[in-house]
TIDREN-964836 format. One record per residue: x, y, z of N, C-alpha, C, O in turn. Coordinates in steps of 0.2 Angstrom, whole numbers, plus 5000, padded with zeros to 4 digits. Layout:
N
XYZXYZXYZXYZ...
//
This chain:
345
500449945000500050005000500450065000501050065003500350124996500850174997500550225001499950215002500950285004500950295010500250355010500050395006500250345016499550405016499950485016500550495018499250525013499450585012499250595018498750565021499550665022499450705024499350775025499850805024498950805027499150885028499850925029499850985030500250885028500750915032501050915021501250965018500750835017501150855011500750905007500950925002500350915009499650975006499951025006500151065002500151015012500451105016500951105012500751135006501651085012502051105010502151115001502651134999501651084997501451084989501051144989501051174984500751174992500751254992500751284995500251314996501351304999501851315006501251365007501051425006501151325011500351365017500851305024501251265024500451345028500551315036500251265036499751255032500351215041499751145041499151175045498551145046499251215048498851225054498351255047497751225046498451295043497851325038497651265035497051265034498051235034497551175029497251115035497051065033497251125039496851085044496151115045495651095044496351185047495751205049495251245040494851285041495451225035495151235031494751165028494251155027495151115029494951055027494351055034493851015033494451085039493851055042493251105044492951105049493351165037492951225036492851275040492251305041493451305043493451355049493051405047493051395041492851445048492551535045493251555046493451545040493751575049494351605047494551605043494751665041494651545037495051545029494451555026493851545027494751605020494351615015494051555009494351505007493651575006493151525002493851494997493951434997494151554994494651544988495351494992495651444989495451514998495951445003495951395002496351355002495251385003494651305006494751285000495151235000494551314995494551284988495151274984495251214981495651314985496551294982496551224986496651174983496351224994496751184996496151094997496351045000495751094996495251044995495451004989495450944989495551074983495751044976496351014977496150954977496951024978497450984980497350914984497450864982497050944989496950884992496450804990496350754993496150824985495750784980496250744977496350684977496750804973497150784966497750744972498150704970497650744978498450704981498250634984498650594986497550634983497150574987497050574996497050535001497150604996497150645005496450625007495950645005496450565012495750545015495850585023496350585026495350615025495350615033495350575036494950535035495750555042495850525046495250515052495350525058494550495050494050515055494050465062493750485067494250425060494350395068494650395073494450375078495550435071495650455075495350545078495450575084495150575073494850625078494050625081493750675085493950565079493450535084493650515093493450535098494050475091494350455096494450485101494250475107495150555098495150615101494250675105494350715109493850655102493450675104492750615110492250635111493150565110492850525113492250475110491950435113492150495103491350465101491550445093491950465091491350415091491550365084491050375080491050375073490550395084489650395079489450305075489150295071489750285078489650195078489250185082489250205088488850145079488250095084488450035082488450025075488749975085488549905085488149865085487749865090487949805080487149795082487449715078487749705073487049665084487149585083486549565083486049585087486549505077486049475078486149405075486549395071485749375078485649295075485849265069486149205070485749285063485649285056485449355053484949385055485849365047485749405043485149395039484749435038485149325036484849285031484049265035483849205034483649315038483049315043482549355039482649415039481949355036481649415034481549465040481349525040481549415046481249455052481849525053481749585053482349485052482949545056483149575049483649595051483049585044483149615040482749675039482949715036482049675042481449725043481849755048482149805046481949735054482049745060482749805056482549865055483349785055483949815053483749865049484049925050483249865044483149905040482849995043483050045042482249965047482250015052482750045058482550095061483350005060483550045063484250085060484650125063484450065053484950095047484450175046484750225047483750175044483350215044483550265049483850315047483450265054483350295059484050335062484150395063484650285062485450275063485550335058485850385061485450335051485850365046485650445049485950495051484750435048484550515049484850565056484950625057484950515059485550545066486250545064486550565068486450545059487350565056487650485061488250485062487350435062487550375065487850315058487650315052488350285061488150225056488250165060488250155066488250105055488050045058488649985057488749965052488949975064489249905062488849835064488849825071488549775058488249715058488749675059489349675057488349625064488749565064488249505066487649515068488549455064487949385065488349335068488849305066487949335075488249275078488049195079488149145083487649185069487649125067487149065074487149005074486949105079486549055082487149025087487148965088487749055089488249025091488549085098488949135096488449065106488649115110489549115109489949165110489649045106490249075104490749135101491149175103490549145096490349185089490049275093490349325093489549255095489249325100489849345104490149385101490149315109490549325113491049365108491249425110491249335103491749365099491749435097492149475098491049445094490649505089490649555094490649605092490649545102490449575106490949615110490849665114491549565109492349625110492449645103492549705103492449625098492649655092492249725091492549775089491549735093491349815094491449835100491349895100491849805106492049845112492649885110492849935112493149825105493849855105493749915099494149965099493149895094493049965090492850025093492950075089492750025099492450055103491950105100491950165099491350045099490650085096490450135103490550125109490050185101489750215106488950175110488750185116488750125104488150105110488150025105488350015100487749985109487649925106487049885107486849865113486749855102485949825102486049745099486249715094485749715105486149635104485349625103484949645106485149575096484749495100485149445099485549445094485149385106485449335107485549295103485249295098485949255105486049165098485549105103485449105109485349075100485049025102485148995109484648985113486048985110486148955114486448995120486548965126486549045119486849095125486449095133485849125133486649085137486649065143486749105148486549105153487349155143487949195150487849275147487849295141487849305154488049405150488749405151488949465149489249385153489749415154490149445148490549485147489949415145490249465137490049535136490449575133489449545139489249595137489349675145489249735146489649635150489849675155490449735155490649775159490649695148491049745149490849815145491349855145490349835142489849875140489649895146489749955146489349865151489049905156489549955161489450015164490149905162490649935166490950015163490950055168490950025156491250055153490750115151490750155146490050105156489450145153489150145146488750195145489550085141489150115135488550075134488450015136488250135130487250085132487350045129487750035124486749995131486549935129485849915127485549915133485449895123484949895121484849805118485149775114484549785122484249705118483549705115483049735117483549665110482849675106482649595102483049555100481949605104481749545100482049445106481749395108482649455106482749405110483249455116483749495114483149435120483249475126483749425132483749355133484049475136484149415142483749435148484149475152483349425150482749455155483149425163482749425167483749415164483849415171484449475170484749495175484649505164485249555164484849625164484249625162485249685168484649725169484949785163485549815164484549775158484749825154484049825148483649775147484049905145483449915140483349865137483749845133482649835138482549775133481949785128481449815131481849775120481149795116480849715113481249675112480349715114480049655113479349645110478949695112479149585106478349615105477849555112478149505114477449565113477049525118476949445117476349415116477549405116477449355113476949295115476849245111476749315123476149285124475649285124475249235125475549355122474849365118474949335109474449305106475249345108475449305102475249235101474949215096475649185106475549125106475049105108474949055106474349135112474049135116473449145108472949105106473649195106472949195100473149175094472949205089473549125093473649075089473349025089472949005084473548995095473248925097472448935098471948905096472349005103471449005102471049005095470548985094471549045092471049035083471048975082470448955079471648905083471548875081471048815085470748755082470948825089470448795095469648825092469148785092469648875090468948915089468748885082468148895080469248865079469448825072469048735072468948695068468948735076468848655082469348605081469348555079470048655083470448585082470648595090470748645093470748515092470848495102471548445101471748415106471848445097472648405098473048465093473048455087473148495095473548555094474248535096474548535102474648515089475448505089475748595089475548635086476548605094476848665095477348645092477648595093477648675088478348675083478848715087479148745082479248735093479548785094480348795091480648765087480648835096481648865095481748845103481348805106482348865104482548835111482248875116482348935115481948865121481648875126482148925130481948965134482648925130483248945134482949035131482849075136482749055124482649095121481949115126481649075128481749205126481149225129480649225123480049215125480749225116480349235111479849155111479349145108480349115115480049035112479749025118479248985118479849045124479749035130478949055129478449015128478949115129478249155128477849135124477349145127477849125120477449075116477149035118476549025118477648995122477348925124477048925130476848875133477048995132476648995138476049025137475549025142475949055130475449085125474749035124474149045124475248975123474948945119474648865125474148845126475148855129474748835135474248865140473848835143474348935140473448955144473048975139472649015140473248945132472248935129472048885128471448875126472548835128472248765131472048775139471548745140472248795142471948805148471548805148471148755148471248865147470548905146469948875143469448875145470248845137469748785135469548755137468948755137469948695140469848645144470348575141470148515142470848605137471148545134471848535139472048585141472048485141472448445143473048465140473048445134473648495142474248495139474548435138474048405141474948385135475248335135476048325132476048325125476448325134477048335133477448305126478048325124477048255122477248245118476948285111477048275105476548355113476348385110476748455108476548495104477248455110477948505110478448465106478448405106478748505102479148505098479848555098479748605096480448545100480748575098481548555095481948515095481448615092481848615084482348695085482248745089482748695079482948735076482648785070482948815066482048775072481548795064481848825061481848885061482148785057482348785050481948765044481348745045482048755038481548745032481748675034481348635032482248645037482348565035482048535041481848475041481948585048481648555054480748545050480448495050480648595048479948575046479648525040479048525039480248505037480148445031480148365038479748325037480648375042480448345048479848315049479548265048479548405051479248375056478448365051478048325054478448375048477948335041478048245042477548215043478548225043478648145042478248135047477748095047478448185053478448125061477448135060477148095061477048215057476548215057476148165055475748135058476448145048476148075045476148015048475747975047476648005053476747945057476147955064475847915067476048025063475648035072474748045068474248035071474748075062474148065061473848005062474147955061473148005063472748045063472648085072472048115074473148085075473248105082473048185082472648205086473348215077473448295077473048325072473048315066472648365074472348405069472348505069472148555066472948495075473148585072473848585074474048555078474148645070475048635071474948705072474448725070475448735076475548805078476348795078476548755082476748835074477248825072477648915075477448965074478348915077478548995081478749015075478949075075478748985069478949035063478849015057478748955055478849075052478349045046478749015042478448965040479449015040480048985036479748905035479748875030479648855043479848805046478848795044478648735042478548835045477948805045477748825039477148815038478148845033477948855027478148775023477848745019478848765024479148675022478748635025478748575022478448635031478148585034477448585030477148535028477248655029476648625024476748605017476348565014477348625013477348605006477448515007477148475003477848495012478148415014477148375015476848335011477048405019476248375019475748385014475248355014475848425010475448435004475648375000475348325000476348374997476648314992476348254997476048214994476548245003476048175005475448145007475348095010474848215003474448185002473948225010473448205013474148265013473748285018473448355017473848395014472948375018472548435017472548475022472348465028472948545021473048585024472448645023472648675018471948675025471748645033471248585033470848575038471148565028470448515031470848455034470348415034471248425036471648375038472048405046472048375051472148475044472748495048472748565047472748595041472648605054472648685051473148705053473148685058473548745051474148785052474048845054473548875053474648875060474948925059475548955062475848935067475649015058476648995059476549055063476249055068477049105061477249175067477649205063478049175061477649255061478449335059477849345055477449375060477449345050476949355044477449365039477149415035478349335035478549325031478349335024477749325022478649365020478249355013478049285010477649275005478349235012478349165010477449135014477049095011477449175020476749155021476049185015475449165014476249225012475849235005475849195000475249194997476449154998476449134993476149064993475749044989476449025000476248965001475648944998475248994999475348894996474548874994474448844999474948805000473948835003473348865004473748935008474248915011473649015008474249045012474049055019473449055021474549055023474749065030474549095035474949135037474049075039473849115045474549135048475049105045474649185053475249195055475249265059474849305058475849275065475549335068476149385066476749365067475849445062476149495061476849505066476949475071477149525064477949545070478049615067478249625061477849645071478149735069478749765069478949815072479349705064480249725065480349795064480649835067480049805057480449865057479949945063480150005064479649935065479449985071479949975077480150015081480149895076480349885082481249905080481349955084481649905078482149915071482150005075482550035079481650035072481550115073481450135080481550195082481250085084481350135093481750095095481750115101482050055095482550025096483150075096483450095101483450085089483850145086483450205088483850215092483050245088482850295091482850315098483050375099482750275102482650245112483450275114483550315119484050245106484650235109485050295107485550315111484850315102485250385101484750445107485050495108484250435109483950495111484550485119484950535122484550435121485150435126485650475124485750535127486050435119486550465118486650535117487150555119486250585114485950645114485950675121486150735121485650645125485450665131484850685132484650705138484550685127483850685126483250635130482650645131483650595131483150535136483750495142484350495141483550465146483850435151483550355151482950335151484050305150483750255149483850195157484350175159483450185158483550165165483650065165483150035163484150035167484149955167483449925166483349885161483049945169482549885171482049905164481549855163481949945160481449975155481449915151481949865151480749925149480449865145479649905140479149935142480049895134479649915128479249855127479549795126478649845126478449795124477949835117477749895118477849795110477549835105476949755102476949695103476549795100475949755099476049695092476349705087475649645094475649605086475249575086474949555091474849555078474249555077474049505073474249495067473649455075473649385071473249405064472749435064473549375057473249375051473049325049473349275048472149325049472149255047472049245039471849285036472249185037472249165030471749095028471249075031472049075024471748995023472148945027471848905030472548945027472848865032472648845037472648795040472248905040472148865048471148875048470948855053470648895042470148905040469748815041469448785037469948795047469748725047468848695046468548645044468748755048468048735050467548765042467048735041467848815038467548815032467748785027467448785022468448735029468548695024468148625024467948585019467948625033467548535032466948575031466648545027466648625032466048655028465948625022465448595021466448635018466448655011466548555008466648545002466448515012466748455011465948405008466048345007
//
């Protein structure tokens, strides 16, 4: 690589002082228009980059945000990112991505790698498997904020944004109960997670309320992947005719689960009503398409990223224990239309 230019070679190719071409390159009112302009042009034709990180540094602030998440390859978190790039840019912020692949291994990494960049603030959701905060203590120690969203760690005390995922789980299984279906199979992610926990605690007090009997062979957990739910298609056909509703925590795994069951001859919903969760664009396409409960990423994406800069601003105070919680709203479609399908039969 050949050597960086500096102010000091500007200066001396049009023997000005460096102190003038610094403070022209960084638009002082003192130098005049025609200075700014000799010396910018130069500094274009010499390839002279500003050094912004270190007079960030020097000022203590980078205008970096950090932000980890599960999977890039997510429609959820890509809503979700999309509003908080929105939001990041229009505050003069930018964004460093990183994906910890479902692995606290990997997390732990991404989580010194923006310590030692030293982002100004940081917004984690967890990997599947993470267990532990001590990764991220050193953020607290160091007071840079911290913001968890979407998967949270609810025994660390710090801002966490989430949608109500037991009212979610809770009016999933009830539509499909209201559907007349009484052996309602749960598809879930690792329980360790709050997004999966809540659900299934959604989804167990409206069998409650019913009057249907939980049964432990009725839970499912998976990795809900498109290949978990090609799965869980076989084990369906082997437990049919036991099951007549699936509630699935995501639509990806409950969209392969149902194409796997279509090719084997099962009717979705007049055999089996579905329904998945995120409201994916894949739940449209699917035939018969996808009951599913909306997930509001990109709002959440946007106070998420908004919560964090108003801090940083000083414009808000963000206290440990805060908990956003934001609404979501079940869509119904034809998969889980149980009761107009045996209508129509």
């Amino acid at each position: 690589m050949g050597k960086e230019t500096t102010i000091y070679d500007i200066a001396k190719e049009l023997k000005l002082s460096p102190a003038t071409v610094s403070r022209a390159l960084n638009d002082h009112p003192a130098i005049t228009l025609k200075t700014k302009s000799l010396i910018t042009t130069k500094a274009k034709e010499l390839g002279y980059r500003s050094n912004k990180f270190a007079s960030n540094l020097r000022r203590q602030k980078t205008n970096t945000i950090g932000v980890i998440v599960p999977r890039l390859n997510s429609y959820l978190m890509s809503t979700v990112l999309a509003g908080m790039e929105k939001v990041a840019n229009e505050a003069g912020y930018n964004l460093i991505i990183s994906q910890s692949l479902e692995s606290q291994k990997k997390e732990i990494v991404n989580a010194r790698t923006m310590f030692d960049g030293r982002v100004d603030a940081l917004l984690v959701s967890v990997a599947y498997d993470t267990d532990s905060y001590e990764h991220f203590e050193a953020f607290i120690n160091k007071k840079i904020p911290l913001v968890f969203f979407d998967r949270v760690i609810e025994q660390f005390d710090c801002t966490s944004i989430v949608i109500d995922n037991v009212k979610g789980g809770y009016e999933a299984t009830r539509h499909l109960i209201d559907e007349g279906c009484r052996r309602i199979m749960h598809v879930t992610g690792s329980l360790k997670r709050n997004v999966y926990a809540d659900r299934l605690r959604g989804y167990r007090l409206a069998l409650a309320e019913n009057g249907i009997a939980f049964e432990e062979d009725w839970l499912v957990v998976t990795d809900l992947s498109p290949e978990a739910g090609r799965k869980m298609a076989k084990k369906i056909q082997q437990l049919r005719p036991g099951f007549d509703g699936l509630f699935v925590a995501n639509d990806s795994c409950a969209v392969s689960c149902m194409g796997a069951l279509k090719q084997a001859g099962i009717s979705v919903p007049g055999d089996l009503a579905v329904v998945g969760f995120n409201d994916d664009p894949l739940a449209e396409v699917i035939e018969p398409q996808l009951t599913t409960v909306h997930y509001p990423g990109k709002e959440m994406g946007e106070i998420a990223m908004q919560t964090l800069i108003n801090h940083l601003n000083g414009s808000l105070n963000m206290h440990p224990a805060d908990l956003i919680v934001l609404r979501s709203e079940l869509i119904v479609r034809q998969s889980s239309r149980k009761s107009q399908a045996q209508g129509t039969l």
